[in-house]
Jmol script that loads the backbone (N, CA, C; Angstrom):
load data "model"
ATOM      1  N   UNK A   1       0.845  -1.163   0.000  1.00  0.00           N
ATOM      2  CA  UNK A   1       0.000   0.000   0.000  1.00  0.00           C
ATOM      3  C   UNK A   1       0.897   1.234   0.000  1.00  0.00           C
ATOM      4  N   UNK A   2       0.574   1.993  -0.655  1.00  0.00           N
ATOM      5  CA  UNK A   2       1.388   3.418  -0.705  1.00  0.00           C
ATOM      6  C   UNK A   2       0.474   4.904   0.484  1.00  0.00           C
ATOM      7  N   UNK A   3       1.065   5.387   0.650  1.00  0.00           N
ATOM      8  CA  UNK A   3       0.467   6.454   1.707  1.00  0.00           C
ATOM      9  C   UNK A   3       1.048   7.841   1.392  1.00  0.00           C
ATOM     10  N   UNK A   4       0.662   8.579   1.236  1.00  0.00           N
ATOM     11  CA  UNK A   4       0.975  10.563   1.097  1.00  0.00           C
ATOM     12  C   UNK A   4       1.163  11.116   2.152  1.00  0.00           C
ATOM     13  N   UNK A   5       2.060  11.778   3.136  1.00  0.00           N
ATOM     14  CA  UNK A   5       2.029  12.144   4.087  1.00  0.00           C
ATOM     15  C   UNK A   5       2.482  13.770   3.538  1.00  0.00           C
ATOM     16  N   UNK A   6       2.038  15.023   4.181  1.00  0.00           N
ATOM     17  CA  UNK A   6       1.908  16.367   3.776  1.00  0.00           C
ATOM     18  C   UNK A   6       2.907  17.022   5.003  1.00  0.00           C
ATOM     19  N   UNK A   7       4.217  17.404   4.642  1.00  0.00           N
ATOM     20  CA  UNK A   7       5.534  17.580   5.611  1.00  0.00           C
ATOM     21  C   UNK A   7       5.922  19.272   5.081  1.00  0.00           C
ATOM     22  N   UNK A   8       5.076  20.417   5.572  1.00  0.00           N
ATOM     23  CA  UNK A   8       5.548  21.232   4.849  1.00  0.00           C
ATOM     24  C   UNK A   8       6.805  22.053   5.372  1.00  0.00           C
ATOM     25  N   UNK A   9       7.669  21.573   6.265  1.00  0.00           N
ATOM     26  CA  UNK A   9       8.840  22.219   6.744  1.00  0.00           C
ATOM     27  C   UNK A   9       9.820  21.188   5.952  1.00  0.00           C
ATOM     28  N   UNK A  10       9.511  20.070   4.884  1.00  0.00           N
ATOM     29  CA  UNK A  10      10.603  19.788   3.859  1.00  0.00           C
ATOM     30  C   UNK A  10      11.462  20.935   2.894  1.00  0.00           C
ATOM     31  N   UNK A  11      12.595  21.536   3.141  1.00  0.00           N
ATOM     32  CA  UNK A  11      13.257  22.107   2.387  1.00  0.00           C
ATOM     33  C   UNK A  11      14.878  22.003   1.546  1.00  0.00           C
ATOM     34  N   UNK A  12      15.393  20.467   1.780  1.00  0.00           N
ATOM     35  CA  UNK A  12      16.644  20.479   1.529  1.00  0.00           C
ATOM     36  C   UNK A  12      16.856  18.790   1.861  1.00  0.00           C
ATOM     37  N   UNK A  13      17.630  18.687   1.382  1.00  0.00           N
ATOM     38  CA  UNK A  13      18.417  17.110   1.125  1.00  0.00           C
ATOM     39  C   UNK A  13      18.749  16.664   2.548  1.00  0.00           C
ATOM     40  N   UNK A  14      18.847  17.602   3.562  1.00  0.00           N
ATOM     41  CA  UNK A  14      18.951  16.767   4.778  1.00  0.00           C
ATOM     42  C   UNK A  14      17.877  16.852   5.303  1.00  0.00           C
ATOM     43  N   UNK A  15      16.368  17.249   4.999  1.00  0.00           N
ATOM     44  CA  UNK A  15      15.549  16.842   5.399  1.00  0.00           C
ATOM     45  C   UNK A  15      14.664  15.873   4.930  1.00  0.00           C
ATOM     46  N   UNK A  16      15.232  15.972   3.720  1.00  0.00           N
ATOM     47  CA  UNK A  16      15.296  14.280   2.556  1.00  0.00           C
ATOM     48  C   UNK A  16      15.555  13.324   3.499  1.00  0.00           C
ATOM     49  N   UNK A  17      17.057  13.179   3.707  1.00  0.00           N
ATOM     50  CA  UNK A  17      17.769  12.006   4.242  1.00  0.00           C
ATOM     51  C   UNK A  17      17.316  11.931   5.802  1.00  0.00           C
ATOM     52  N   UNK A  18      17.070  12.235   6.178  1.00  0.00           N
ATOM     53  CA  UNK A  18      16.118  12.403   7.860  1.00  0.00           C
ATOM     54  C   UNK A  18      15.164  11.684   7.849  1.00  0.00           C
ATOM     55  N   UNK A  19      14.292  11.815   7.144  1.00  0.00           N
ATOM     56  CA  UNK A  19      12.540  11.320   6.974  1.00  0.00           C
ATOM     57  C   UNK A  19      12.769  10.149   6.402  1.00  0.00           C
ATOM     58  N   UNK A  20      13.621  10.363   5.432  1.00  0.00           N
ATOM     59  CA  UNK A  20      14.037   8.561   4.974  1.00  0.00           C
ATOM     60  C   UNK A  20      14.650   7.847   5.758  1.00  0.00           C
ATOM     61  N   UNK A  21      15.386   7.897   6.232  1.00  0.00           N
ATOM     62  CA  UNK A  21      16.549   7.116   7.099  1.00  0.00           C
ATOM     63  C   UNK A  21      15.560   6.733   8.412  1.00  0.00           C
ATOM     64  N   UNK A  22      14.418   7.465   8.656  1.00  0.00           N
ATOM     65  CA  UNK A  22      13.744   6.979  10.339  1.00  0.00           C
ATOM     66  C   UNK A  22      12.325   6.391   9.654  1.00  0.00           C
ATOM     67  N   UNK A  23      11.888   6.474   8.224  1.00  0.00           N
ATOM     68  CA  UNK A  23      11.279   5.418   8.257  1.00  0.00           C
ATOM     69  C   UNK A  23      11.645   3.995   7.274  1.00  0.00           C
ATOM     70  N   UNK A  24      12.773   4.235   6.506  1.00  0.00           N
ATOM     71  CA  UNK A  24      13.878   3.145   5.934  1.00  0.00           C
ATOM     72  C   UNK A  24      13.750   1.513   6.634  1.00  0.00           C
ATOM     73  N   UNK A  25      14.123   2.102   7.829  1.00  0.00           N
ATOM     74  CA  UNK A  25      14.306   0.826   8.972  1.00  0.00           C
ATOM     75  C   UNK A  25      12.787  -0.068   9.570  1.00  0.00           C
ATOM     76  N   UNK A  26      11.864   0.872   9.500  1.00  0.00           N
ATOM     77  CA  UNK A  26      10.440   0.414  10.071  1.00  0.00           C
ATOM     78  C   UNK A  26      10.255  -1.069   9.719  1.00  0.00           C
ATOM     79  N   UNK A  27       9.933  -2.006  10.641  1.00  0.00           N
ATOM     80  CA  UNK A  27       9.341  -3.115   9.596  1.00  0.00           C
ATOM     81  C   UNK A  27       7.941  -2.729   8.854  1.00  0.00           C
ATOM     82  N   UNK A  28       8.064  -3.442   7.999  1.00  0.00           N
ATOM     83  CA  UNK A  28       6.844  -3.425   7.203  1.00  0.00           C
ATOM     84  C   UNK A  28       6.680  -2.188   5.966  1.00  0.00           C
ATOM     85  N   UNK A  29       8.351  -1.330   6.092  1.00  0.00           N
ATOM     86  CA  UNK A  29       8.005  -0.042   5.415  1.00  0.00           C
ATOM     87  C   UNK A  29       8.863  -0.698   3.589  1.00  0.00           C
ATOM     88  N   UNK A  30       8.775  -1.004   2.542  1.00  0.00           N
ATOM     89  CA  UNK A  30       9.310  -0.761   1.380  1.00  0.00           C
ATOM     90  C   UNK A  30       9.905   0.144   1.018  1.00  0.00           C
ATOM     91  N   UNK A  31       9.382   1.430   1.133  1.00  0.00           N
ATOM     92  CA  UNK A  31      10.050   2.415   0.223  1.00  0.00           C
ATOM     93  C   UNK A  31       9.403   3.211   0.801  1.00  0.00           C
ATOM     94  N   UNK A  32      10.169   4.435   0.841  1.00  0.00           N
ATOM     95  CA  UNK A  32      10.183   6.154   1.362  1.00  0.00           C
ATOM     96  C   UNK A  32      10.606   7.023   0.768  1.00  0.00           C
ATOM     97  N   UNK A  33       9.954   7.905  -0.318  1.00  0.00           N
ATOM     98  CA  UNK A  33      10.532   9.016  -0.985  1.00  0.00           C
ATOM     99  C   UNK A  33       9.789  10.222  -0.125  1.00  0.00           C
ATOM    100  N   UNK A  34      10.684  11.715  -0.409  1.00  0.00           N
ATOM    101  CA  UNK A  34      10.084  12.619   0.319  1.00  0.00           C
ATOM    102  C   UNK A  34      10.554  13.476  -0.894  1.00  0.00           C
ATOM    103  N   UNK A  35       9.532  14.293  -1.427  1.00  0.00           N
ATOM    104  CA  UNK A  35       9.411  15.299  -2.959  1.00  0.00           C
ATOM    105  C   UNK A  35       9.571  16.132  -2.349  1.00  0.00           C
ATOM    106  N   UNK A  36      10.945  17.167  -2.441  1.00  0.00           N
ATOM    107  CA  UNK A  36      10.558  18.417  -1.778  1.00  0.00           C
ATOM    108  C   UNK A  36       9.868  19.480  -2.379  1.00  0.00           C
ATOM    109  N   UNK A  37       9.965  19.635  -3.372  1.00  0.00           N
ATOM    110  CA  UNK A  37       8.281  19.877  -4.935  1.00  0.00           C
ATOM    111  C   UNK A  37       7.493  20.264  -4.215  1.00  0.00           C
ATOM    112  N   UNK A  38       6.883  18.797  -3.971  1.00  0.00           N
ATOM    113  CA  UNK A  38       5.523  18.974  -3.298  1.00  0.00           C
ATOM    114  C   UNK A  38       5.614  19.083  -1.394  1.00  0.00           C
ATOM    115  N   UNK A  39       6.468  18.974  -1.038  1.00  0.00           N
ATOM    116  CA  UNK A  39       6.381  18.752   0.571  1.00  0.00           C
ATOM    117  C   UNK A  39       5.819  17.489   0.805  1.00  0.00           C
ATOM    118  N   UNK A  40       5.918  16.333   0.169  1.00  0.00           N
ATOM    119  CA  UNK A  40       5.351  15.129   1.035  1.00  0.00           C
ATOM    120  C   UNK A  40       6.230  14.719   0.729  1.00  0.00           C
ATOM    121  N   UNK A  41       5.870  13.330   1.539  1.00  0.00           N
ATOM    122  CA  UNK A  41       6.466  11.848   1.924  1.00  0.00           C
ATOM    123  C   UNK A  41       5.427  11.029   1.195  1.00  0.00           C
ATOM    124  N   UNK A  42       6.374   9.947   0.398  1.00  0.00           N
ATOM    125  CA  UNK A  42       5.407   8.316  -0.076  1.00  0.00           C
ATOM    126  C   UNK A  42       5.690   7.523   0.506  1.00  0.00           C
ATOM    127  N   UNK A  43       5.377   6.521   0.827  1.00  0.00           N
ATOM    128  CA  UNK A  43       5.552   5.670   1.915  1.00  0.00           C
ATOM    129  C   UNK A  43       5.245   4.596   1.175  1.00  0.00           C
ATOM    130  N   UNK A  44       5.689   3.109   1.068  1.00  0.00           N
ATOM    131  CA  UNK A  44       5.253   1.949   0.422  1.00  0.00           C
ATOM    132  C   UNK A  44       5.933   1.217   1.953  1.00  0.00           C
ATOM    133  N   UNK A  45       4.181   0.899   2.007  1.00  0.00           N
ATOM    134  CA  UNK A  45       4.673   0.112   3.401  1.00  0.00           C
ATOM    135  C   UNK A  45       3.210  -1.560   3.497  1.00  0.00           C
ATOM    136  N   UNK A  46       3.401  -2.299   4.216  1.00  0.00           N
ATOM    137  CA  UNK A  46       2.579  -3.489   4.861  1.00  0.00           C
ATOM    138  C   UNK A  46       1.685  -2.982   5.654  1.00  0.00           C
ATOM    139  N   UNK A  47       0.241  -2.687   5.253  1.00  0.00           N
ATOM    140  CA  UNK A  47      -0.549  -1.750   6.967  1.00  0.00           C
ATOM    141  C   UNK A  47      -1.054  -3.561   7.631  1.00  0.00           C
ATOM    142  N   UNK A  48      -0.878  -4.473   7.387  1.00  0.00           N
ATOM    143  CA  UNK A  48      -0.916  -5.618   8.653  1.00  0.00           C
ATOM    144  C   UNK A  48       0.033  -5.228   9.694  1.00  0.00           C
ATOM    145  N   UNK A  49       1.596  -4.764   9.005  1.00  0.00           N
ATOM    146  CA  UNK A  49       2.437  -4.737   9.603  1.00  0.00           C
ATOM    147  C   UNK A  49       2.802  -3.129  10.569  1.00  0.00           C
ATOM    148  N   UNK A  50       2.855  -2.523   9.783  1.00  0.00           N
ATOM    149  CA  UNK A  50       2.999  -1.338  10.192  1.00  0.00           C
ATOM    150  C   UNK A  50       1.735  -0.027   9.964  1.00  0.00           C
ATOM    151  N   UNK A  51       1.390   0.814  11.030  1.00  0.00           N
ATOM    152  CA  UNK A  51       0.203   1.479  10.768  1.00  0.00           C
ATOM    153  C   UNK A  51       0.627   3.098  10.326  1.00  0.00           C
ATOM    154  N   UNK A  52      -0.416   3.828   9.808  1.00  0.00           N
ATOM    155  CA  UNK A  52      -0.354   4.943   8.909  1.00  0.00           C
ATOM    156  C   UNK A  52       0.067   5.905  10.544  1.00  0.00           C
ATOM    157  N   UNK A  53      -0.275   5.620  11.710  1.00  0.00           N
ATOM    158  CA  UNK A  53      -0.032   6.534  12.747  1.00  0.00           C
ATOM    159  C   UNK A  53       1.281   6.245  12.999  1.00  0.00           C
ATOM    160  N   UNK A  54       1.907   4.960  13.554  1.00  0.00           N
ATOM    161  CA  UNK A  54       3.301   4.688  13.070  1.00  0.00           C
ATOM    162  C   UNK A  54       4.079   5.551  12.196  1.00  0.00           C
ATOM    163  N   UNK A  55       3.978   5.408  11.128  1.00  0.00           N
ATOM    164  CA  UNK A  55       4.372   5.951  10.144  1.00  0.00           C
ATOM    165  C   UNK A  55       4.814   8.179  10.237  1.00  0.00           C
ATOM    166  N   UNK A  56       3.331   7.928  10.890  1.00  0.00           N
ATOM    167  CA  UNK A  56       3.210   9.605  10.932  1.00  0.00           C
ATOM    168  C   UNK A  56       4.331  10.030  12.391  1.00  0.00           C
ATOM    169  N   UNK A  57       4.274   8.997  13.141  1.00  0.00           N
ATOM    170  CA  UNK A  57       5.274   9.087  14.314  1.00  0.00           C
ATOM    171  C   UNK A  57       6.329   9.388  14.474  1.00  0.00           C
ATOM    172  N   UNK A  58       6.910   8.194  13.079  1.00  0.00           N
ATOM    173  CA  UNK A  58       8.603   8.216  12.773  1.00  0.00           C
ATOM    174  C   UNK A  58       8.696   9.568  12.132  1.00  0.00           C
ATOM    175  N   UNK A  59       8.184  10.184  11.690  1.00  0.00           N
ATOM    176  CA  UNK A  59       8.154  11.389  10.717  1.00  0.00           C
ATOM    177  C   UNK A  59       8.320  12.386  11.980  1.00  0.00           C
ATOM    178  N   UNK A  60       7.704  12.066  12.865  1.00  0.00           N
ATOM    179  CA  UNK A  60       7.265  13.566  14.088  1.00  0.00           C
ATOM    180  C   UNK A  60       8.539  13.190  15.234  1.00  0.00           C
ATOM    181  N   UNK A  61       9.021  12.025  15.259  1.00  0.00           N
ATOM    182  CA  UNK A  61      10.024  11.739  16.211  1.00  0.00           C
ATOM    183  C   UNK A  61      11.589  12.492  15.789  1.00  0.00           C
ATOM    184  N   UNK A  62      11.478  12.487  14.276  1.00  0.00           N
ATOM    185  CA  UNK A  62      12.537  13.303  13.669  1.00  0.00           C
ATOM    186  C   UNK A  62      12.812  14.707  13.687  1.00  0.00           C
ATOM    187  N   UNK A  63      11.509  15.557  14.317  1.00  0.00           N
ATOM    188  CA  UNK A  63      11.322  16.869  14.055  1.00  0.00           C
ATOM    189  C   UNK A  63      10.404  17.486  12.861  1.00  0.00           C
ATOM    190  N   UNK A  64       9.724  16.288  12.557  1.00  0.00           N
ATOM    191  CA  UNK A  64       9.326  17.395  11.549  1.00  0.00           C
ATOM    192  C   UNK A  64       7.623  16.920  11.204  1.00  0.00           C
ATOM    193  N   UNK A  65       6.586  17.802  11.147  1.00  0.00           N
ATOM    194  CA  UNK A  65       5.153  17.944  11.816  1.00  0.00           C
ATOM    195  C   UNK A  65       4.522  17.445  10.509  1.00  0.00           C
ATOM    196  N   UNK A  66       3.663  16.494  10.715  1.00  0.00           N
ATOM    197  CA  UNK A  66       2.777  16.276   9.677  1.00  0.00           C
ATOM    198  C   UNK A  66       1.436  16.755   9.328  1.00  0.00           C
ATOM    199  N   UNK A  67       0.919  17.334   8.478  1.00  0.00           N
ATOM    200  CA  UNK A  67      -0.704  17.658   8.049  1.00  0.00           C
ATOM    201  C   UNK A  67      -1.392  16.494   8.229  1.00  0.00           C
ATOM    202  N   UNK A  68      -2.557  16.859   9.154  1.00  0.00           N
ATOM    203  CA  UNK A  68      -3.267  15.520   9.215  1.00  0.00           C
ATOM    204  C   UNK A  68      -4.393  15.980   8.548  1.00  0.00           C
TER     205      UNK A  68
END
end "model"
wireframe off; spacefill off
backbone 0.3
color backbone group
């Protein structure tokens, strides 16, 4: 399943590599791009395994606030 998460304090390659790198590791996560374009995060993740609040967690544990 893929997921959109709306991160609008994305501005630069280390806030690229931040958001990726803390949800990279998640079980259940595939793939994590973050567009700084648009200010989101994609997420290709397992929701048996891992949940969309999860997800929004690792994002907020890093510093950086999600649009809900």
């Amino acid at each position: 399943m893929q997921r959109t998460f709306s991160v609008p304090e994305v501005s630069c390659a280390h806030c690229k590599s931040t958001i990726e790198g803390a949800l990279l590791p998640l079980e259940g996560v595939s793939g994590a791009s973050v567009e700084l374009d648009s200010k989101t995060v994609l997420v290709d993740y397992e929701p048996a395994v891992v949940s969309p609040d999860r997800l929004t967690e690792a994002i907020e544990e890093v510093g950086y606030d999600v649009v809900r």
